[in-house]
MARTOR-274021 format. One line per 2 residues: number of its first residue (from 1); for each residue z negated, x negated, y negated of C-alpha. Coordinates in steps of 0.25 Angstrom, whole numbers. Each point is the difference from the previous one (the first is absolute). Layout:
// residues N
NUM) Z,X,Y | ...
// end
This chain:
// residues 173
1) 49,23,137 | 2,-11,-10
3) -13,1,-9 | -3,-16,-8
5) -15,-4,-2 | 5,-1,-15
7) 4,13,1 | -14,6,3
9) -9,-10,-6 | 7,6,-13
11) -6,13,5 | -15,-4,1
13) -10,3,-13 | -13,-3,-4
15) -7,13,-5 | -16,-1,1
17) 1,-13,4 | 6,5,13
19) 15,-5,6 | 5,13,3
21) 14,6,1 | 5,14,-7
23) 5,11,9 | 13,1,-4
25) 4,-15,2 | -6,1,14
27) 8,13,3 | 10,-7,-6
29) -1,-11,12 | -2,9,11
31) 12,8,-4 | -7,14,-3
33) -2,8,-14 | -13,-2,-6
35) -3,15,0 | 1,-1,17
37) -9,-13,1 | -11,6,-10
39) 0,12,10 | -4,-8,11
41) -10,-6,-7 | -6,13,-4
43) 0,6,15 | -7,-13,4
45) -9,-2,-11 | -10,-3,9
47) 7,-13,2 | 1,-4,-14
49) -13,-2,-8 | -1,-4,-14
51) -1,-17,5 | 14,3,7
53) 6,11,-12 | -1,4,-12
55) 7,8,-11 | 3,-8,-14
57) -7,8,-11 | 11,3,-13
59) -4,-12,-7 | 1,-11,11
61) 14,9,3 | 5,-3,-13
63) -4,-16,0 | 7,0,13
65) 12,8,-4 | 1,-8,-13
67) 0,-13,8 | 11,4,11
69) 7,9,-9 | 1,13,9
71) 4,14,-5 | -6,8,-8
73) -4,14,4 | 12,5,-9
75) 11,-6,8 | -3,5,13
77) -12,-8,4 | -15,3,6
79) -6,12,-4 | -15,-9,5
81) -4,-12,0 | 3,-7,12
83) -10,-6,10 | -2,-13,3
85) -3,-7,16 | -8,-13,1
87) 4,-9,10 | -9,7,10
89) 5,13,-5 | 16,-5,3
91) -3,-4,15 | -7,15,2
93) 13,5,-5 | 6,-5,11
95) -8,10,10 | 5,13,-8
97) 13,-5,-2 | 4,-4,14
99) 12,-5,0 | 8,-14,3
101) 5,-2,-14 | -16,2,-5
103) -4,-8,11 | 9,-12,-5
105) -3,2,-13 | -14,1,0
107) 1,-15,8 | 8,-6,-10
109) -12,7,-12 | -10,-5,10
111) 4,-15,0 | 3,1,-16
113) -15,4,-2 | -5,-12,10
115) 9,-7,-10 | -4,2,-12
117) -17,-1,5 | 2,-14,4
119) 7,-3,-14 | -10,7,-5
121) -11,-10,7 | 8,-12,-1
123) 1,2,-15 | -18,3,1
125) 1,-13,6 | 9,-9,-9
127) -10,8,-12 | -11,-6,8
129) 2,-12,0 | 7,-2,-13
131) -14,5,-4 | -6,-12,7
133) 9,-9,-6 | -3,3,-15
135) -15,1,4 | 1,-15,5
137) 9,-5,-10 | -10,6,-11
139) -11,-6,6 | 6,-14,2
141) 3,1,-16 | -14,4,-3
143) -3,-12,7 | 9,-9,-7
145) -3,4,-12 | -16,-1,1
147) 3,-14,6 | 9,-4,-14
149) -11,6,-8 | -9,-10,8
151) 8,-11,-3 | 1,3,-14
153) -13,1,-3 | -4,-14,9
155) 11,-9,-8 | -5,-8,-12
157) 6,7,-14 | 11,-8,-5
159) -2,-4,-16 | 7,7,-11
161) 6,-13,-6 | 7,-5,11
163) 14,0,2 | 10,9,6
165) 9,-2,10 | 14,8,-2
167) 8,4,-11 | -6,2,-14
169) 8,10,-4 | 16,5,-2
171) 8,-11,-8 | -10,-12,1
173) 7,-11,7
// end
Protein backbone atom coordinates (compact mmCIF):
# COMPACT_ATOMS: atom_id res chain seq x y z
CA UNK A 1 0.00 0.00 0.00
CA UNK A 2 1.68 3.04 -1.42
CA UNK A 3 -0.59 5.99 0.11
CA UNK A 4 1.67 9.76 0.43
CA UNK A 5 0.72 12.20 3.43
CA UNK A 6 0.40 14.66 0.60
CA UNK A 7 -1.97 12.42 -1.00
CA UNK A 8 -4.48 12.62 2.17
CA UNK A 9 -3.79 15.80 3.63
CA UNK A 10 -5.44 16.80 0.24
CA UNK A 11 -8.29 14.87 1.38
CA UNK A 12 -8.97 16.65 5.01
CA UNK A 13 -11.70 19.73 5.04
CA UNK A 14 -12.63 22.10 7.49
CA UNK A 15 -16.53 22.24 7.54
CA UNK A 16 -17.90 23.62 11.09
CA UNK A 17 -14.70 24.47 12.10
CA UNK A 18 -14.06 20.88 12.32
CA UNK A 19 -11.06 18.66 10.16
CA UNK A 20 -12.96 16.07 8.95
CA UNK A 21 -12.73 13.55 5.92
CA UNK A 22 -15.86 12.75 3.37
CA UNK A 23 -16.72 9.24 2.91
CA UNK A 24 -16.03 8.50 -0.31
CA UNK A 25 -12.34 9.57 -0.19
CA UNK A 26 -11.86 7.41 3.01
CA UNK A 27 -13.61 4.44 1.16
CA UNK A 28 -11.61 5.46 -1.47
CA UNK A 29 -8.39 4.58 0.88
CA UNK A 30 -9.42 1.59 2.39
CA UNK A 31 -10.38 0.08 -1.12
CA UNK A 32 -14.27 -0.16 -0.61
CA UNK A 33 -17.32 1.54 -2.44
CA UNK A 34 -18.84 4.43 -0.49
CA UNK A 35 -22.16 2.75 -0.45
CA UNK A 36 -20.53 -0.43 1.56
CA UNK A 37 -18.59 1.84 4.02
CA UNK A 38 -21.83 3.91 4.80
CA UNK A 39 -23.49 0.59 5.59
CA UNK A 40 -21.31 -0.13 8.12
CA UNK A 41 -21.68 2.81 9.61
CA UNK A 42 -25.28 2.64 9.76
CA UNK A 43 -25.30 -0.99 11.39
CA UNK A 44 -22.91 0.56 14.04
CA UNK A 45 -24.42 3.77 14.67
CA UNK A 46 -24.09 3.44 17.98
CA UNK A 47 -20.31 4.07 17.40
CA UNK A 48 -20.57 6.95 15.43
CA UNK A 49 -22.12 10.16 17.33
CA UNK A 50 -22.68 13.41 15.63
CA UNK A 51 -18.75 14.78 17.24
CA UNK A 52 -17.44 11.62 15.29
CA UNK A 53 -20.05 12.04 11.90
CA UNK A 54 -22.03 13.79 10.30
CA UNK A 55 -24.07 14.40 7.01
CA UNK A 56 -23.26 17.74 4.92
CA UNK A 57 -26.46 19.66 4.66
CA UNK A 58 -27.17 20.59 0.44
CA UNK A 59 -25.57 23.92 0.90
CA UNK A 60 -22.24 23.10 2.54
CA UNK A 61 -22.30 19.96 -0.34
CA UNK A 62 -22.55 22.31 -2.82
CA UNK A 63 -19.38 24.85 -1.38
CA UNK A 64 -17.59 21.43 -1.11
CA UNK A 65 -18.51 20.17 -4.36
CA UNK A 66 -17.66 23.57 -6.13
CA UNK A 67 -14.22 23.63 -4.36
CA UNK A 68 -13.24 20.01 -5.36
CA UNK A 69 -14.96 19.87 -8.33
CA UNK A 70 -16.95 16.35 -7.96
CA UNK A 71 -19.78 15.20 -10.20
CA UNK A 72 -22.84 16.38 -10.17
CA UNK A 73 -26.03 14.23 -9.73
CA UNK A 74 -26.56 14.29 -13.44
CA UNK A 75 -23.52 12.32 -14.39
CA UNK A 76 -23.84 9.52 -12.33
CA UNK A 77 -22.85 11.03 -8.96
CA UNK A 78 -24.61 10.86 -5.15
CA UNK A 79 -28.02 10.82 -5.04
CA UNK A 80 -27.25 12.27 -0.95
CA UNK A 81 -25.15 14.15 0.47
CA UNK A 82 -22.27 12.47 1.81
CA UNK A 83 -21.28 12.16 5.63
CA UNK A 84 -18.31 13.50 6.87
CA UNK A 85 -15.74 11.61 9.90
CA UNK A 86 -13.80 13.80 12.31
CA UNK A 87 -10.63 12.42 13.27
CA UNK A 88 -12.28 10.52 16.11
CA UNK A 89 -14.76 9.47 13.85
CA UNK A 90 -11.94 7.84 11.22
CA UNK A 91 -10.19 5.92 13.99
CA UNK A 92 -13.86 4.35 15.07
CA UNK A 93 -13.98 3.39 11.31
CA UNK A 94 -11.30 1.22 11.82
CA UNK A 95 -13.46 -1.06 14.40
CA UNK A 96 -16.35 -1.72 11.83
CA UNK A 97 -14.07 -2.03 8.95
CA UNK A 98 -11.69 -4.55 10.35
CA UNK A 99 -9.48 -5.24 7.98
CA UNK A 100 -5.49 -4.82 7.45
CA UNK A 101 -5.65 -2.31 4.49
CA UNK A 102 -8.03 -0.07 7.09
CA UNK A 103 -5.84 -0.81 9.77
CA UNK A 104 -2.89 0.80 7.85
CA UNK A 105 -4.71 3.53 6.61
CA UNK A 106 -6.36 4.76 9.33
CA UNK A 107 -2.41 4.90 11.02
CA UNK A 108 -1.32 6.86 8.22
CA UNK A 109 -4.94 9.47 8.79
CA UNK A 110 -3.93 9.18 12.44
CA UNK A 111 -0.41 10.56 12.20
CA UNK A 112 -1.67 13.31 9.47
CA UNK A 113 -4.36 14.55 12.15
CA UNK A 114 -1.32 14.65 15.10
CA UNK A 115 0.30 16.53 12.19
CA UNK A 116 -1.65 19.14 11.38
CA UNK A 117 -2.66 19.90 15.49
CA UNK A 118 0.87 20.65 16.30
CA UNK A 119 0.90 22.95 13.08
CA UNK A 120 -1.93 24.15 14.23
CA UNK A 121 -0.47 24.97 17.83
CA UNK A 122 2.89 25.90 16.63
CA UNK A 123 1.22 28.61 14.31
CA UNK A 124 -1.14 29.68 17.90
CA UNK A 125 2.24 29.99 19.25
CA UNK A 126 4.36 32.05 16.56
CA UNK A 127 0.61 34.35 16.82
CA UNK A 128 1.31 34.64 20.37
CA UNK A 129 4.17 35.86 20.34
CA UNK A 130 4.18 38.19 17.34
CA UNK A 131 1.16 39.57 19.42
CA UNK A 132 3.90 40.36 22.23
CA UNK A 133 6.22 41.78 19.87
CA UNK A 134 3.90 44.51 18.49
CA UNK A 135 2.48 45.07 22.08
CA UNK A 136 6.21 45.88 23.04
CA UNK A 137 7.22 47.65 20.16
CA UNK A 138 4.03 49.87 20.37
CA UNK A 139 4.76 50.55 23.76
CA UNK A 140 8.52 51.31 23.41
CA UNK A 141 7.35 53.96 20.70
CA UNK A 142 4.76 55.49 22.84
CA UNK A 143 7.55 55.96 25.10
CA UNK A 144 9.78 57.52 22.75
CA UNK A 145 7.56 59.69 21.51
CA UNK A 146 6.25 61.11 24.91
CA UNK A 147 10.15 61.49 25.73
CA UNK A 148 10.61 63.66 22.28
CA UNK A 149 7.57 65.67 23.12
CA UNK A 150 9.36 66.16 26.58
CA UNK A 151 12.35 67.48 25.02
CA UNK A 152 10.59 69.51 22.96
CA UNK A 153 8.87 71.23 25.01
CA UNK A 154 12.12 71.77 27.72
CA UNK A 155 14.42 73.25 24.82
CA UNK A 156 14.70 77.10 24.53
CA UNK A 157 12.72 78.35 21.20
CA UNK A 158 14.88 79.17 18.59
CA UNK A 159 14.20 82.98 17.10
CA UNK A 160 12.45 83.54 13.80
CA UNK A 161 15.36 85.77 12.44
CA UNK A 162 18.15 83.55 12.60
CA UNK A 163 19.69 81.96 10.00
CA UNK A 164 19.20 78.71 8.35
CA UNK A 165 21.46 75.94 7.82
CA UNK A 166 20.98 74.09 4.32
CA UNK A 167 20.19 74.89 1.06
CA UNK A 168 17.92 78.05 0.44
CA UNK A 169 16.15 76.65 -2.37
CA UNK A 170 16.63 74.97 -6.07
CA UNK A 171 19.06 76.95 -8.17
CA UNK A 172 20.63 79.27 -5.65
CA UNK A 173 24.35 78.78 -5.54
Amino acid sequence: MDIQLEQIQSMIYVIRDQRVMLDSDLANLYGVDTKRLNEQVRRNSERFPVDFMFQLTTEEYEILRSQIATSSEKHGGRRYQPLVFTENGVAMLSTVLNSKRAIQVNITIMRIFTKLRSFLLMEQNIESRMDTLENGTNQLFKIVFERLDNLEQKLPSHDSDRKKIGLKGKGSG
